[in-house]
N, C-alpha and C positions, 0 to 999 in steps of 0.2 A: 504494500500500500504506500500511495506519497504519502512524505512528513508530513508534519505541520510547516515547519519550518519551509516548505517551500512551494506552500501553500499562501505564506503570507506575503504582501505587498512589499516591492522593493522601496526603500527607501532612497531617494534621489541625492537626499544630503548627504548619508552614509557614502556615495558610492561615487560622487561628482563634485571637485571642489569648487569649480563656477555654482553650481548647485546652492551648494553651504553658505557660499558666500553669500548670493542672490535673497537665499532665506533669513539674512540678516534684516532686509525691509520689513518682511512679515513677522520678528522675532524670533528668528535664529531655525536652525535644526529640531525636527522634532526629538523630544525625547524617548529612551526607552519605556516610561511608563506611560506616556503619552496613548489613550483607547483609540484606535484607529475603527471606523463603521459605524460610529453608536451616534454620528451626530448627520442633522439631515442635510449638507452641505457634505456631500461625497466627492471623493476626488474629480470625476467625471461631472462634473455639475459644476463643479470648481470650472474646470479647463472651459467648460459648457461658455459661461460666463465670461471668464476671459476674453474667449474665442470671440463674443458679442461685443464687446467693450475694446478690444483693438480695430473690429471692425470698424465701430459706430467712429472711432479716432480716424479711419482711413475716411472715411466720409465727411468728415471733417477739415480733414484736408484736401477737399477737392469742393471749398468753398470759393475760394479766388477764382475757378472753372465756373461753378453754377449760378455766380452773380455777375458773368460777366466775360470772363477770360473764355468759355464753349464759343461766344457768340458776336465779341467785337475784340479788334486786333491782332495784328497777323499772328502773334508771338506770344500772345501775352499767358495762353493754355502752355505752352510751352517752358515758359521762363519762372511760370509758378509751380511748375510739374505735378501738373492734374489735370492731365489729358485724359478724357476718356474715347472712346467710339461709343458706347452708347448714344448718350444724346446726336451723333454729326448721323449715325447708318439709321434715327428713327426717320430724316425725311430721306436720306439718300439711299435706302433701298425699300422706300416704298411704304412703310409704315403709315409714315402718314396723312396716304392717299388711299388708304385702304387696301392697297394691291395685296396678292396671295403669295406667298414666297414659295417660289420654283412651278408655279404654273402662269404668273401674271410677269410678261418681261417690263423691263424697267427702262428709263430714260437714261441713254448715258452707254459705255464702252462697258460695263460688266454685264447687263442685259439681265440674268438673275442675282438672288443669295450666295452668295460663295460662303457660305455655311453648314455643317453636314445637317441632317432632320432636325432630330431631336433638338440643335440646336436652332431651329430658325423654329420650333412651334416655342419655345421657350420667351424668343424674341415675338411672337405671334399673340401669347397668350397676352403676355405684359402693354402692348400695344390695344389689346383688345379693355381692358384695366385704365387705360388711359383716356381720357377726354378726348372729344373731337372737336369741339369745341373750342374758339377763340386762335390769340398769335399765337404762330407755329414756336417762340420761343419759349413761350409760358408750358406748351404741348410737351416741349422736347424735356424742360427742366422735370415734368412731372414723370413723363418714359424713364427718365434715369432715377428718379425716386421709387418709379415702381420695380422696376430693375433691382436696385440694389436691397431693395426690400426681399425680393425674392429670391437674389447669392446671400442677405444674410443668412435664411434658413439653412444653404447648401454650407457655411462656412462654419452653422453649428452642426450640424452633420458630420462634417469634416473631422472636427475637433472629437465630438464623441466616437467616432467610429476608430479614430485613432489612438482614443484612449482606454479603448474595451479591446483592439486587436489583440495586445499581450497582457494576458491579464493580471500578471501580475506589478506590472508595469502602466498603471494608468494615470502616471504623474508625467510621460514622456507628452501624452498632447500637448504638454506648456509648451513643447519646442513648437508645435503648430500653431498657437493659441497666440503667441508672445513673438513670433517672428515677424519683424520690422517690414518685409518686403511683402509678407503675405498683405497684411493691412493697406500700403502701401499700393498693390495692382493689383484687387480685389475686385474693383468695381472699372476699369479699365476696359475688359471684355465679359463675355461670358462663361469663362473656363472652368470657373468653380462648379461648371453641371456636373460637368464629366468629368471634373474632379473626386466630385462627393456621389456621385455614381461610383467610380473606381475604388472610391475608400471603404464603401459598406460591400462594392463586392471585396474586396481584402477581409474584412470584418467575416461576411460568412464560408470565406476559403477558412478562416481561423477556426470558425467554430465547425468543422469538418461537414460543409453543407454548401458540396460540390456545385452542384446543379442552381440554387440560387447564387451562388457567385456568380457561374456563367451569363446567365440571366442579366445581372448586372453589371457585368463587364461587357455584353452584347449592348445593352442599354449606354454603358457611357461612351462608346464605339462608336453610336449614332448621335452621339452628342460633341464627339471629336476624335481624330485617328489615333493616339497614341494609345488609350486603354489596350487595345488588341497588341498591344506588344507582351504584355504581360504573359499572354498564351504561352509565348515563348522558353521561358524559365520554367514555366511549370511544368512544360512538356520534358526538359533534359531533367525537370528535379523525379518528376514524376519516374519518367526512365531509369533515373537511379536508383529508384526506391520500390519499383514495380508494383507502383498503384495506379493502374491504366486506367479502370473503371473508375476511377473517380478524377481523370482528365479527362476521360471520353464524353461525362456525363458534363463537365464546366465547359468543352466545347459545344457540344449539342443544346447547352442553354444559353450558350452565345450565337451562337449562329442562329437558334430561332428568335430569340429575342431581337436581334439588329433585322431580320426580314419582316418581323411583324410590324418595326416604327416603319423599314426602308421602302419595302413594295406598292404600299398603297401612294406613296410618291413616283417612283422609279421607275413605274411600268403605265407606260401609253399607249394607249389604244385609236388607231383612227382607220380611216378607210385602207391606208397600207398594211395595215396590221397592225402587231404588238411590235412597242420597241423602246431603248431606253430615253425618258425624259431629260433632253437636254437640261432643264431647270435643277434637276436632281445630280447630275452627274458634273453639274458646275464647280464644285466644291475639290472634287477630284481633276478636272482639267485646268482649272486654276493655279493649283498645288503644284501639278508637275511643270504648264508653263510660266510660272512666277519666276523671277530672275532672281538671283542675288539680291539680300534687303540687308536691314538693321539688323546688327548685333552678331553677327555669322561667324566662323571662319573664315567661311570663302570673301566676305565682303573686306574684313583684316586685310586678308593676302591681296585683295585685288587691288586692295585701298593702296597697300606697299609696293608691290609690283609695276600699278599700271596695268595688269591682264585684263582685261575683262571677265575671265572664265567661264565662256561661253558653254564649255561642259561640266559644271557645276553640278547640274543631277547626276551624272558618271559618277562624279569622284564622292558623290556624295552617297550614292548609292553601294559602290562598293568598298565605301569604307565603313558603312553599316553589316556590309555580308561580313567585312573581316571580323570587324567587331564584334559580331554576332556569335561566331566563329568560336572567335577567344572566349567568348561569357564561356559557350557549351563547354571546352575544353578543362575549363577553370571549376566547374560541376562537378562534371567528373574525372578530374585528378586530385580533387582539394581533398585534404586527410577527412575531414566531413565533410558531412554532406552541406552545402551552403543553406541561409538561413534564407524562405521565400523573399521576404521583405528586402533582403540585400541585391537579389538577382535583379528583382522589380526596381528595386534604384539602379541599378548600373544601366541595366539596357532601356530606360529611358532617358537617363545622365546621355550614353550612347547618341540617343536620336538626334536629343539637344545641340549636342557638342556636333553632331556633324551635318546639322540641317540647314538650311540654304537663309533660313531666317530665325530670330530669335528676339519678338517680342518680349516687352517687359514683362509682360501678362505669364509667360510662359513657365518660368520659377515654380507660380503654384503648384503646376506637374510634379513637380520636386520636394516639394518641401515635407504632405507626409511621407510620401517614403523615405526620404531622408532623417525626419523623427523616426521610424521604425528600424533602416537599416542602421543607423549610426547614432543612437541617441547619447549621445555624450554635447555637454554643451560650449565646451571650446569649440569645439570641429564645428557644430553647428552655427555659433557666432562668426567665427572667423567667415563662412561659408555667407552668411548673410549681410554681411559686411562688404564682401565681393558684390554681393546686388544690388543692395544700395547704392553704391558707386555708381555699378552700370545703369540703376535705373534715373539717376542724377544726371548722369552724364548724355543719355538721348533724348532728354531732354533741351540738357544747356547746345548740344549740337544742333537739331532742330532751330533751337533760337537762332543761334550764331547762321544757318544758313537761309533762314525763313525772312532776316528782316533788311535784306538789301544789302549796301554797302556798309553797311553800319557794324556788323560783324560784331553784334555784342553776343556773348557763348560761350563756348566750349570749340576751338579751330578743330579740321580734323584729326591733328596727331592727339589732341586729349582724346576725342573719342576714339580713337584706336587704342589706347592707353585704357578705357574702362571697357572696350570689348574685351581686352587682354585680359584684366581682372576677374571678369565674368567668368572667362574660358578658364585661369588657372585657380581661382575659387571653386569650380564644380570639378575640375581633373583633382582637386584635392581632398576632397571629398571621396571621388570614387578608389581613389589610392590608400585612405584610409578604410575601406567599405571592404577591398581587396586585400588589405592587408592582414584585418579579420577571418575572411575568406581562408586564407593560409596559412592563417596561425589563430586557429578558433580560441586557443586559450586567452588571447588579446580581448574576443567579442565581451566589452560590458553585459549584450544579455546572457548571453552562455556563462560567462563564469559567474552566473549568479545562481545557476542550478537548473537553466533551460535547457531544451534544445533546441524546436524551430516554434516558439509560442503566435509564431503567423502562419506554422506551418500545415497544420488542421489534421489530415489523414499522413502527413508527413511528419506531425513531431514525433520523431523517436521510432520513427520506422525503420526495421534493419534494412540495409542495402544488397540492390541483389545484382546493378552491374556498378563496377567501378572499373578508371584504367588507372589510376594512382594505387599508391599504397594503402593498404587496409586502416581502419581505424584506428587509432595508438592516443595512448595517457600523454597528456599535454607534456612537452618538455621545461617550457619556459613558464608555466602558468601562476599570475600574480595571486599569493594568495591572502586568501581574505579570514579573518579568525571566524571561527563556526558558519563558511560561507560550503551549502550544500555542494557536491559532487554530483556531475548529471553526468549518464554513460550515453554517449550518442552512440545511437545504431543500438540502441539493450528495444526491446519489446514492452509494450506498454504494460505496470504489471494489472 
């Protein structure tokens, strides 16, 4: 039977000296005597709140936008940094003419949504929530009020889903809850769907309940591309661990899930037959002909060069197979088996770092997984500290090239200088994430008596293919006085 002891809640201050420290605001570390459960302010409820109250700050900071800076002068959304697209895409795709997003074409070179479903009914519903009523500015200020009323829900979602993943560990949402950049590009786009879709599917991967995961990773999929990468780790974890039927069962609930939002858009029917809906398949033709943008690689090297890199998808494409590549590799030869939450940061870390662009907005991707796989709070500051920068910094560039001759900003070399940071901020991150990976006994959650608490039909499954060496007793492992002993790859008892 498990302990007690490892049954109980990890203590953050015990085990994180940024931690301890931070717990000096609130009156230090808790103690040992201290009754943990008995009062109705639970950790989760804690982070719950927080997660609202950084929010409601981000929205706050995107006051200088909503009185004024959305709607008069060239720079001034820029220079205050609280830009959103909300309010500019409610009349400029159509919103607020009424039109149908991906069967009503639009005025202008985009013609539809270049947004997947689920994401443009989201933008559909919210519109629908809005006035029709009066100047289109008064329109646009309330779109984004309704808006971000409806990502706060998804960012307390967020927050709890990532404080119930490991369950013994639900002090780690503060890294979600209390991260500078999430508050910060929350209300930006609409990423936080398929965000907090992504996170309750991680949630019920945890709680060994295959098939609703799928479901909800099907579901944030149609809310944005990235979730479907996540199939990917679980198929070589699963492979290691030969539990098929319960990846067969989370792709089968992804795959119907995303045909149930896509088809009733997707498929056209007219005198020539059936075929796919331009309006639908916008979103996807967009993507692959989109050029080189903000924040990239490719745009770094072209910025330095002079190339244009006219085959940017190539090189971006096959440096995703490599990378791909390596994750699997890294699976299975790691002396254990990798923890889910860590694969799911890396190969979206991956996407990031080699995609053609790299919105501000885009961080959220990162940020729970980043609480799960690497919860320590240096790595995490340092890590968010990198975004801050960059998210500072496309802005002040924006200025510097948006207001004529006048050149007040950020010139290009700073901005190449906070794409930099971006780029060696999240490579740091994933080096720390891998480094675990290699030497489990480093991983803060494992040497606490875990083994994959994200893991669900994987914690503590034996393995039944590997190409590395078999399981072995940490060599270098930090030890912690009466800290439990977890045997990776033992059988649950």
């Amino acid at each position: 039977m498990t302990s007690l002891r490892q049954d109980e809640p990890v203590r953050p201050t015990k085990r994180d000296e940024v931690a301890a420290a931070g717990s000096e605001l609130v009156g230090g570390p808790i103690g040992r005597h201290a009754l943990l459960g008995v009062h109705w302010l639970t950790p989760v409820r804690v982070v719950a709140l927080v997660a609202l109250g950084m929010f409601a700050l981000g929205m706050v900071q995107k006051l200088p936008c909503y009185n004024g800076g959305w709607f008069f002068g060239a720079t001034s959304q820029y220079v205050h940094a609280c830009y959103s697209d909300i309010p500019h895409l409610y009349s400029g795709r159509g919103f607020a003419d009424g039109l149908i997003p991906y069967f009503d074409k639009l005025p202008g070179d985009m013609q539809y949504l270049e947004y997947p479903v689920l994401t443009g009914l989201f933008m559909e519903v919210a519109s629908w929530l809005t006035p029709h009523g009066g100047a289109i500015q008064g329109r646009e200020q309330i779109y984004w009020l309704v808006n971000a009323g409806m990502l706060m829900v998804c960012a307390a979602v967020i927050a709890v889903c990532v404080a119930r993943t490991h369950r013994r560990r639900p002090w780690d949402g503060l890294l979600v809850a209390l991260a500078p950049a999430f508050a910060l590009t929350a209300t930006i786009n609409w990423d936080l769907l398929a965000v907090a879709l992504t996170a309750a599917g991680m949630l019920m991967w945890s709680r060994s309940r295959p098939l609703a995961a799928g479901v909800l990773i099907g579901l944030a999929t149609a809310a944005k591309l990235y979730p479907v990468l996540l199939l990917g780790p679980l198929l070589v974890l699963c492979w290691r661990a030969g539990t098929w039927r319960a990846y067969g069962r989370t792709v089968l609930g992804a795959m119907v899930s995303w045909l149930v939002v896509n088809l009733p858009v997707m498929i056209a029917h007219d005198a020539s037959g059936f075929h796919i809906r331009e309006g639908w398949a916008k979103f996807y033709t967009f993507s692959q002909e989109r050029p080189i943008d903000f924040g990239s690689l490719w745009l770094l090297l072209s910025q330095r060069t002079g190339n244009p890199l006219e085959n940017a998808n190539l090189y971006a494409t096959l440096l995703m197979i490599v990378g791909c590549g390596a994750l699997a590799l890294l699976t299975l030869y790691a002396p254990r088996r990798p923890r889910f939450a860590q694969l799911a940061f890396l190969v979206v870390a991956l996407f990031i770092l080699t995609n053609k662009v790299y919105s501000p907005q885009y961080v959220l991707w990162l940020i729970p997984l980043a609480a799960l796989a690497r919860p320590r709070w240096r790595d995490f500051l340092i890590w968010q500290a990198c975004e801050v920068m960059y998210f500072l910094g496309i802005w002040m560039y924006l200025a510097y090239t948006g207001n004529g001759d006048k050149h007040q900003g950020l010139p290009p070399e700073g901005y190449q200088l906070a794409i930099a940071l971006h780029l060696l901020g999240t490579l740091y991150v994933c080096a720390m994430v891998v480094r675990d990976i290699l030497m489990p006994e480093r991983d803060v959650v494992r040497r606490d008596g875990d083994d994959d608490p994200s893991g669900g039909v994987l914690d503590r499954s034996p393995d039944v293919f590997v190409l590395g060496r078999t399981a072995h007793e940490p060599q270098h492992a930090v030890r912690f006085e009466a800290a439990p002993r977890v045997r990776w790859g033992a059988a649950r008892d």
